[in-house]
N, C-alpha and C positions, 0 to 999 in steps of 0.2 A: 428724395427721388431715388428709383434705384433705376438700374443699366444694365440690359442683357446683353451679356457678349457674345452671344453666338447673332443677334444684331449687328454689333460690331465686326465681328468676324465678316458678315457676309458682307458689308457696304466692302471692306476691304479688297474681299477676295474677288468681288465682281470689278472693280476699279482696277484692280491687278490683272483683270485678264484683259483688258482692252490695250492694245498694242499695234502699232503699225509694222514692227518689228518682230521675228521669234522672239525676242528676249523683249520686247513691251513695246514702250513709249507711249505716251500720248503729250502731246506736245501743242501749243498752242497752236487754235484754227485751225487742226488736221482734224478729219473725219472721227477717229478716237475721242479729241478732248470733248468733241460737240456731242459723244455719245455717253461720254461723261457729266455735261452738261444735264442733256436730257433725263439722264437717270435720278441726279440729285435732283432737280426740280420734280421728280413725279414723290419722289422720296419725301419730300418737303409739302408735299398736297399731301401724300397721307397720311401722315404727320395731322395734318389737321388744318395746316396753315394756307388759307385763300391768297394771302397776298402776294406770290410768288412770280419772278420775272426772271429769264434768262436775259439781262441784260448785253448785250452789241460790248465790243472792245477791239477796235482794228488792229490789227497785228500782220506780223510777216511770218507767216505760218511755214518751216522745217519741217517736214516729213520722211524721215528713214525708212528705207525699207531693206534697202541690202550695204554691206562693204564688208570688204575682205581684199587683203592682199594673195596676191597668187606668184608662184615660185612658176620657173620653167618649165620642172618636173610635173603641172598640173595641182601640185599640194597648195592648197589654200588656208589661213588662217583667217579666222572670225574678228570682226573689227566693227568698232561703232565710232563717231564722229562728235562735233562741240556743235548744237543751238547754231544755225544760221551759213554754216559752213556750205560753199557752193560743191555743187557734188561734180563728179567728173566724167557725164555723159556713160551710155550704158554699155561702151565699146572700154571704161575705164582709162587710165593713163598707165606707158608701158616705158620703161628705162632704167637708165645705170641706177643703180642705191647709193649711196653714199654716208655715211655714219658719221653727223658730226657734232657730238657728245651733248652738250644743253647746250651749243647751236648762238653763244655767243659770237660778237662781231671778230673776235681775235681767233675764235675756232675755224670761222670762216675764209679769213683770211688768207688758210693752210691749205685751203681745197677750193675749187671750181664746181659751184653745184648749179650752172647755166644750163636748163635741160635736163636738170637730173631730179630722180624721185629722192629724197633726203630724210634718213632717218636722226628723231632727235630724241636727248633722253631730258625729260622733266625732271630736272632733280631737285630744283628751289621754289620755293612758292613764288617769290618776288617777280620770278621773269618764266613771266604763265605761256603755254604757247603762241597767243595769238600775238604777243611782241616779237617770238622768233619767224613768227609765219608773214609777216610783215615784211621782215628785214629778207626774208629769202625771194618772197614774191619778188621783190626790188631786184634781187640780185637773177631771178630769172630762173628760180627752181620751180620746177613741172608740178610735182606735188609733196605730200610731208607724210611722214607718220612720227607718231609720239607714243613713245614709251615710258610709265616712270619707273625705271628701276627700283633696285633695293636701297633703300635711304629716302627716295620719293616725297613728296608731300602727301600724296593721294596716290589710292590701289594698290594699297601695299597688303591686302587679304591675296595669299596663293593665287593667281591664275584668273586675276581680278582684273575684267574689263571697263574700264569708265568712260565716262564722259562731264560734259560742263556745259554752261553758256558760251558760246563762242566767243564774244566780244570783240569776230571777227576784222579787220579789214578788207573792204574791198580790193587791197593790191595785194591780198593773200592768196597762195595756193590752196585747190584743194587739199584735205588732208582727214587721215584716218585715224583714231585710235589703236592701239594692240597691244593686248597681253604682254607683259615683259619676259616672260617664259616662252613664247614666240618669237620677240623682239630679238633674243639670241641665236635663234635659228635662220637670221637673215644675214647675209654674209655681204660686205660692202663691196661694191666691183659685179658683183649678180646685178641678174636683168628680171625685176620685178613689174607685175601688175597692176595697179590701185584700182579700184571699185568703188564706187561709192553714189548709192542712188538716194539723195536726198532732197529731194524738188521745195525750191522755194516757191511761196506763194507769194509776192508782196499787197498787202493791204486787203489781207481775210481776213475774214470775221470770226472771232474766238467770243466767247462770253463769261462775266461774270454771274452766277446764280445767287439771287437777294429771294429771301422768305422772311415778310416780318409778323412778326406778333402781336399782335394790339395790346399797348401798356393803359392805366388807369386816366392818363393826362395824354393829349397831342403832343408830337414833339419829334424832334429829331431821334431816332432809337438812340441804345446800347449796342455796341455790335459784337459778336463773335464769329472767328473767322479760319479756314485752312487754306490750301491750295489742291486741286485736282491736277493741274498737269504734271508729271512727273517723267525722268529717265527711267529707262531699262520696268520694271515692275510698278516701281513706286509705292510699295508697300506699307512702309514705315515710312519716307518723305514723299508724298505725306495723306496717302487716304488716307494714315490711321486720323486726322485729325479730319479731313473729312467724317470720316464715320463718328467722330466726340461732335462734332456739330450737327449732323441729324441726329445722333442721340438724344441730345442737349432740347433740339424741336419735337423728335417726340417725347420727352422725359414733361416738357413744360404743358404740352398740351393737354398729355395724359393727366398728370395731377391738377388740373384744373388752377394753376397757379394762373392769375392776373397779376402783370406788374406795372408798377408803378410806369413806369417807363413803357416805350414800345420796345423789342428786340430784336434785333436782324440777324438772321443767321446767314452767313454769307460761304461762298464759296470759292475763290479766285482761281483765276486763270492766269497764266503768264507770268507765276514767281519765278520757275528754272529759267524762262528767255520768253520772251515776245516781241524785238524787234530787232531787226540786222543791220550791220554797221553802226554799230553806237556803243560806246565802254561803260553804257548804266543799260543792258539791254533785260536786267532780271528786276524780280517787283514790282514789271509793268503794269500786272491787273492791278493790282493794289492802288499805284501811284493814279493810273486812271481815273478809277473809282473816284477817289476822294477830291482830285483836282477836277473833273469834267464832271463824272456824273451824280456824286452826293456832294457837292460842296458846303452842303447845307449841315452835313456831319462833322466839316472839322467847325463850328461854332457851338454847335449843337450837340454832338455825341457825348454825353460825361464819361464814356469808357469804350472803351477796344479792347478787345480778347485776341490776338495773334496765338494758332493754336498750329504749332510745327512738331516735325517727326516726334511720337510721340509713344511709349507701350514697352518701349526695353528695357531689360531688368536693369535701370540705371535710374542717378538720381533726378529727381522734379527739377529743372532749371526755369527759373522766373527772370528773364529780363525784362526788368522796369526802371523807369526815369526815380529823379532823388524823391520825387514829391509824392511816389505813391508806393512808395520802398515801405516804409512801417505798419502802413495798414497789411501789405503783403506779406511780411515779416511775421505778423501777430496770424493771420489767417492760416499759413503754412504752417504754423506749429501748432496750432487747433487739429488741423488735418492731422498732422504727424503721429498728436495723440491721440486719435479716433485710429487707427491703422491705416488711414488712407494713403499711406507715402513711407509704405515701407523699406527704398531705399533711399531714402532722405531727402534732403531739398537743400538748395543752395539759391541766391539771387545774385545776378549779375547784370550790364551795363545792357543797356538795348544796345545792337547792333546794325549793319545796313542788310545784313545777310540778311534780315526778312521782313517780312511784309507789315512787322510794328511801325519800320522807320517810315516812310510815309506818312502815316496817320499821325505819329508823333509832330513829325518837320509841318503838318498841317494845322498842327493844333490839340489836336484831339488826345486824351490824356488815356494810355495803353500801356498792356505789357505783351511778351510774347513767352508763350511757355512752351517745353519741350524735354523730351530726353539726350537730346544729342550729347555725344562724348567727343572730346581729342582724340579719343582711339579710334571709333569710328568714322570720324572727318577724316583719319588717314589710311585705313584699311578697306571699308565697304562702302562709304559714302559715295551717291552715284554711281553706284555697281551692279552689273547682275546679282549681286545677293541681298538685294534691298527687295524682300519675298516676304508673304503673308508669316512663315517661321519666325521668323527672327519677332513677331512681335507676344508679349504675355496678353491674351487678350483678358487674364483677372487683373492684371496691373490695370490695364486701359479702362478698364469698367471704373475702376478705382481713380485712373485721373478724372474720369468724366464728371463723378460725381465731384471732386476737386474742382471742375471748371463750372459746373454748376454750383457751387456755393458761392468764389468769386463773383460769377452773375447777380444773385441774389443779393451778395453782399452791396455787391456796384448797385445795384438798384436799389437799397434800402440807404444809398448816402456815405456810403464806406467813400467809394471812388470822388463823393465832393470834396472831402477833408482832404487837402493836396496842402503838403507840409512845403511849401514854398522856402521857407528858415534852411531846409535839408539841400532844398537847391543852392540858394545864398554863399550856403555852405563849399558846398563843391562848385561852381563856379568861381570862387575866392581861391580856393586849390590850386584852380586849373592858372592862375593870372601870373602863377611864379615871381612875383614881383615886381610884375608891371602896373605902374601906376598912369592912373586914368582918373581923373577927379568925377566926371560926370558918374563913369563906372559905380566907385566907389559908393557915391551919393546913391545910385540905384541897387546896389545891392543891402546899403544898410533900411532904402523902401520895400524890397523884395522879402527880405527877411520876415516883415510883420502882414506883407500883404493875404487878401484868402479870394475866393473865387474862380468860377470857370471862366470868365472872362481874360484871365491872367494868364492864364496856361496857354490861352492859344496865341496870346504876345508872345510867351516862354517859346512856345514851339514854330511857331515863324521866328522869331529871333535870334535863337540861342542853340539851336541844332544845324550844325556845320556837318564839312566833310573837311579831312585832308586829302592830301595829294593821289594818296591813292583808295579812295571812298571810304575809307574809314570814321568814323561817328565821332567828330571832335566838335570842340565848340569853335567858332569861325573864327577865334581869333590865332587859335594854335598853330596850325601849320606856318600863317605866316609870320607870328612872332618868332618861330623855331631857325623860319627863312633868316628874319631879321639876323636873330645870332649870329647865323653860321656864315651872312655876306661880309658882317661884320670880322667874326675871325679870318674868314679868307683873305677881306682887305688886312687885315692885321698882319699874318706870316707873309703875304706878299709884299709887303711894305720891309718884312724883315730878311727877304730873300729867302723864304723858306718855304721854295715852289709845291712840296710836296704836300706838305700840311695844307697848304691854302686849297689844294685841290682835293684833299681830303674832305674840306668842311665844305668847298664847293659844292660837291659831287651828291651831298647830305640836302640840296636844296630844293626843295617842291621836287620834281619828276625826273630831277638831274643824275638820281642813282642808275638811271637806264643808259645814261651814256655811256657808258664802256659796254655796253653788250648791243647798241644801237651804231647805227652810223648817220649822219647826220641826217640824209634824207629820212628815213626811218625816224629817229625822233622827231624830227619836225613836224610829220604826221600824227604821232601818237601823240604828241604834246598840244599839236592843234585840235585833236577831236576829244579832249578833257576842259573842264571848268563850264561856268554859268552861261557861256555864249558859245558852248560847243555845237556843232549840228547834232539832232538828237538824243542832248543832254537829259530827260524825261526827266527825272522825282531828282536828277543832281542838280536842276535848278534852284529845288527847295533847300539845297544844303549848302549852293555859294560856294563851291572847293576851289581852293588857289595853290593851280600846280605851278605856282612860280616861275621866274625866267629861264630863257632856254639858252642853258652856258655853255653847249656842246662846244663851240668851238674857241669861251674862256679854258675849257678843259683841256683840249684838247695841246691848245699851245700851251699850255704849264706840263702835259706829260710831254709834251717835244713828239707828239705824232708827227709822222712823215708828210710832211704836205702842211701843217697848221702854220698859222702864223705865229714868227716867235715874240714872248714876252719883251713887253716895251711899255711906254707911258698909255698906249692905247685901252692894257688890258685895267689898268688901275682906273681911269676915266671910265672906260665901260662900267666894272663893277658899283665903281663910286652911283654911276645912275642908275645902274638894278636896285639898290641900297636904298636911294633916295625914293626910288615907286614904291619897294616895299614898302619902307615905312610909312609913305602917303598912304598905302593900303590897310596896312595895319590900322592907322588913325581913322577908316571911314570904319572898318570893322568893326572897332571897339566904341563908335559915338555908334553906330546900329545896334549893339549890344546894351548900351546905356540905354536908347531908348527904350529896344523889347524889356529892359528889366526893369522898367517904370510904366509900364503896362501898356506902351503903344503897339499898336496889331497892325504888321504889314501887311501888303495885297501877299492874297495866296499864288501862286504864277498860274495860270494857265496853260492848256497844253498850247506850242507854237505848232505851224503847220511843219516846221523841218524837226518836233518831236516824235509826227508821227509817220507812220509808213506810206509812202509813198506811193 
C-alpha cells in the first residue's frame, strides 16, 4: 500500500484550522469538534466506505474563546485555561495578586488569599493544579493563575502557553493559564483582572466517527483508531493520527484488499476531557465506546490499533500488553529493515494516558503507538506549538504504512497468537513475594493457556489502576499500602514518630496531606476509587486510594490543633491494617480467578458517570 502525504498533510492542516480560540481548540461537543466530526465522516464516504456513523457521546462540552489577564495600566497578557474550568463571567474577576509559590497548605498558611486573585507556580507533577485550586476555593480565593516556571513539569519550550484536562473541582476557582515569561511581570500586592470566557455546556452531544470495512467472515471488526479533539492546534496530538486513519480507509479500499475480518476506523472524541468534576474526566470517547456503545467489541475485537501523536523525527513507541509484545517485536524489526522506522522503535507498557487502556481493561487485545518523547511531554506538549511544522509528513507516510501492515498482520492471526506464558511471567514479577495459593495455581494454568477468550478474563481481571491512575495490576497499590501500614505500626510501636509518618504519608493518596488541609483531602480522596461519582473507564480498573490518615498524620507531625499521639493512634492504624489486608485478600482471589479464565461483568456506564 502506499500513502500520500500531501493527503496526510491536508486532513492535518484542515483539523488544525478549526478552533474556537486564535490559537485553536476544538474540544468536545463544541461547534469545532462536531465540525471535525463532519469532515471525517464525509472523508471516510469517499474513501469508499458506506458503513459510516457519527455516533452520539454525551459529554460536558468547554468552549474557550477568550482569557487573559490585564494589569491597571490596560496591558494584557494572552492566557488559555484546563478542560471544564468554570470561566469568570464577561465583566472577568478584579483584585489583589497574591504569589504563593506551588500553593502548598504550609505556603498558604504565610498569606491570606480570602478574596484575592492568587498566583501559583506548577513546579511538581505530583500536585497538578486542580489539588491547589481546591484547597484555595476552600480558603475563599476569587480566582487562580498558574505558571510553570523553569524546572516545571510542562511548558517549558520559551514563551510556552498550555493547558490540560481540568480534573477540576467544583469548589474551585476560576483560573487561567500564563506564560511564565509573563508570570514574572505580575507583581504581588497589584490589582489584576482575570478573563476567561469559557461557557460550559453540561450534557452536549460530542461524537465518535466509526467507518467499517466489510471483512470475508461477520463478526466483530479489528479496530484502528486516533482522537480529533485536541488543545491549542492539535496538530501532532493528534490529527496526525487522525489523518494515518483515513489514510489507512483509503489505502484499504483503493487496493482492493478484502479482509478477513471486518475493520473499523474510528475516530474519537473526548481523549483530552469530556466530562466535569470527575479525576478520570480524559479517555471519555474511548471508555464510551466500548462500555455503551460496542460492547460487542471487547468479546469480539481480536485487535485495537490506538494511533497517538504521531510524525516527529523521533523514535516508533509501541505500547503493548506481555501477550502481544513478540509478535510486535518481530514486526518492528521487519519494518526497521525495509527503511520504514528510520528513527528506530522501542516497546513499552500501555499506559492510562490513552485511549489503548479502555479497550485493554475491557478485554480487547491492543497496542497504542506513537512518537511522543519526555522532551516533548515537558516543553511543547499541549502548547501553542503543537502546529502542522513540527510534523515530517515522509516519516508519517512511513508510519502509516507501518500501521497498515500491523492490520494486515492482526488480520492474518498474528494478533490470535497471544503468548499468555509472557503474561505469567510478568505478573509473577509484579507478586514480590506475596504468596497466594489459588494465585499460584492460576498462573502455573495461565502459563500454558491460548485463546481470545482469555484475554478478555486477562483484561477485566488483571488491569488495575493505583492511587494515582496509574496502570498497575490491582493488587499493587494495595500490597504497597499493606507494607507501609505495617512499617508505620512498626517505628510507632518504636517511638519513632517521624519514620512512621514517613511510610504513612507513602499510603494510597496520603502523599497529598501536607500540601492539602483536611477539608481539601477529604474531597479529593472522596471523588477517587470504583464508587467515586463520575469514576467513567476508573471503574474498569478498581483503584485503591487507601485510608485517609490526614489527621493519623497530622498528630505524629504535632500540627497545631491535631490530636496528640496515644493508644488511640496505634488502634486506628491496627484497623486500616486489618481492611487493607482484607482487601488485598479479595484482590488477589479476583486475580486468581481472571488468571483461570473467569470473565467478569464489563461495568456499565452509571447515571452519576455521566453528564448530567
Amino acid at each position: 500500500m502506499t500513502f500520500d502525504q500531501q493527503y496526510l498533510r491536508y486532513v492535518v492542516e484542515h483539523l488544525a484550522s478549526l478552533g474556537s480560540h486564535q490559537l485553536g481548540f476544538r474540544v468536545a461537543g463544541t461547534p469545532e469538534e462536531r465540525a471535525a466530526t463532519s469532515f471525517i465522516a464525509s472523508e471516510l464516504r469517499d474513501a469508499g466506505l458506506s458503513d459510516v456513523a457519527e455516533e452520539p457521546v454525551p459529554v460536558d462540552a468547554w468552549r474557550l474563546e477568550e482569557a487573559y489577564v490585564e494589569l491597571n495600566s490596560g496591558t494584557r497578557f494572552d492566557c488559555a485555561s484546563f478542560g471544564g474550568v468554570p470561566e469568570t463571567g464577561p465583566d472577568g474577576i478584579r483584585g489583589e495578586l497574591v504569589d504563593v509559590g506551588r500553593g502548598g497548605r504550609r505556603q498558604l498558611a504565610r498569606v491570606d488569599v480570602a478574596g484575592k486573585i492568587v498566583l501559583v507556580d506548577w513546579q511538581v507533577q505530583p500536585l497538578w493544579p486542580y489539588h491547589v485550586g481546591l484547597e484555595l476555593g476552600l480558603r475563599g480565593a476569587k480566582a487562580m493563575i498558574v505558571a510553570a516556571r523553569d524546572g516545571g513539569p510542562y511548558y517549558q519550550a520559551p514563551a510556552a502557553l498550555g493547558t490540560f484536562d481540568g480534573i477540576w473541582h467544583a469548589e474551585a476557582p476560576p483560573c487561567v493559564t500564563i506564560r511564565r515569561e509573563d508570570a514574572a511581570k505580575l507583581a504581588g500586592g497589584s490589582d489584576v483582572r482575570v478573563v476567561l470566557r469559557a461557557p460550559l455546556d453540561r450534557g452536549a452531544e460530542a461524537a465518535n466517527v466509526v467507518g467499517v470495512l466489510p471483512g470475508r467472515r461477520r463478526g466483530a471488526p479489528n479496530v484502528v483508531a486516533g482522537h480529533h479533539d485536541g488543545w491549542f492546534r492539535a496538530a501532532f496530538d493528534d490529527a496526525s493520527a487522525v489523518a494515518i486513519t483515513l489514510a489507512l480507509a483509503r489505502a484499504f479500499t483503493s487496493s482492493k484488499v478484502t479482509p478477513e475480518r471486518p475493520i473499523a476506523f474510528v475516530s474519537h472524541t473526548a481523549e483530552e476531557y469530556g466530562i466535569a468534576n470527575s479525576s478520570y474526566d480524559w479517555c471519555y470517547g474511548a471508555w464510551y465506546q466500548i462500555v455503551a456503545e460496542h460492547r460487542e467489541w471487547s468479546t469480539g475485537s481480536s485487535f485495537y490499533l490506538n494511533v497517538e501523536g504521531s510524525g516527529s523525527p523521533d523514535p516508533f513507541v509501541v505500547d503493548a500488553p506481555p501477550e502481544l509484545a513478540r509478535w510486535l517485536r518481530s514486526s518492528c524489526r521487519r519494518a526497521a529493515g525495509d527503511g520504514l522506522l528510520p528513527h528506530g522503535y522501542k516497546l513499552a507498557a500501555p499506559t492510562t494516558w490513552t485511549e489503548v487502556w479502555p479497550f485493554l481493561a475491557a478485554g480487547v487485545p491492543g497496542i497504542n503507538v506513537s512518537t511522543f518523547t519526555s522532551a516533548f511531554d515537558r516543553t511543547e506538549y499541549h502548547t501553542q506549538y503543537d502546529t502542522t511544522d513540527r510534523i515530517d509528513f515522509d516519516y508519517l507516510a512511513r508510519l502509516a504504512e507501518v500501521c497498515a501492515r500491523l492490520l494486515l498482520e492482526a488480520d492474518s492471526g498474528a494478533a490470535d497468537v497471544l503468548d499468555f506464558s509472557a503474561r505469567a511471567r510478568h505478573l509473577e514479577r509484579s507478586l514480590s513475594g506475596i504468596r497466594h495459593g489459588g494465585l499460584e495455581g492460576s498462573l502455573r494454568e495461565l502459563a500454558g493457556a491460548n485463546g481470545r477468550e482469555r484475554f478478555t478474563a486477562i483484561g477485566r481481571g488483571l488491569h488495575g489502576l493505583d492511587a494515582r491512575e496509574a496502570a498497575r495490576y490491582p493488587h499493587e497499590q494495595t500490597a504497597a499500602d499493606v507494607r507501609r501500614l505495617e512499617a508505620g505500626l512498626r517505628f510507632l510501636r518504636a517511638g519513632e514518630r517521624g519514620r512512621a509518618a514517613r511510610e504513612l504519608a507513602r499510603v494510597g493518596l496520603n502523599w497529598l496531606c501536607s500540601d492539602l488541609g483536611h477539608e481539601a483531602f477529604r474531597i479529593e480522596h472522596g471523588r477517587r476509587g470504583r464508587d467515586a461519582p463520575r469514576a467513567c473507564w476508573a471503574t474498569q480498573g478498581d483503584p485503591d486510594v487507601g485510608p485517609d490518615l490526614w489527621e493519623e498524620l497530622a498528630s505524629l507531625h504535632g500540627e497545631a490543633g491535631a490530636r496528640k499521639p496515644g493508644p488511640w493512634l496505634e488502634r486506628r492504624l491496627e484497623r486500616h491494617l486489618a481492611a487493607s489486608r482484607r482487601e488485598l485478600r479479595r484482590r488477589l482471589d479476583r486475580m486468581a480467578a481472571a488468571a483461570s479464565g473467569r470473565i467478569f461483568p464489563l461495568p456499565r456506564p452509571r447515571l452519576e458517570d455521566l453528564p448530567s
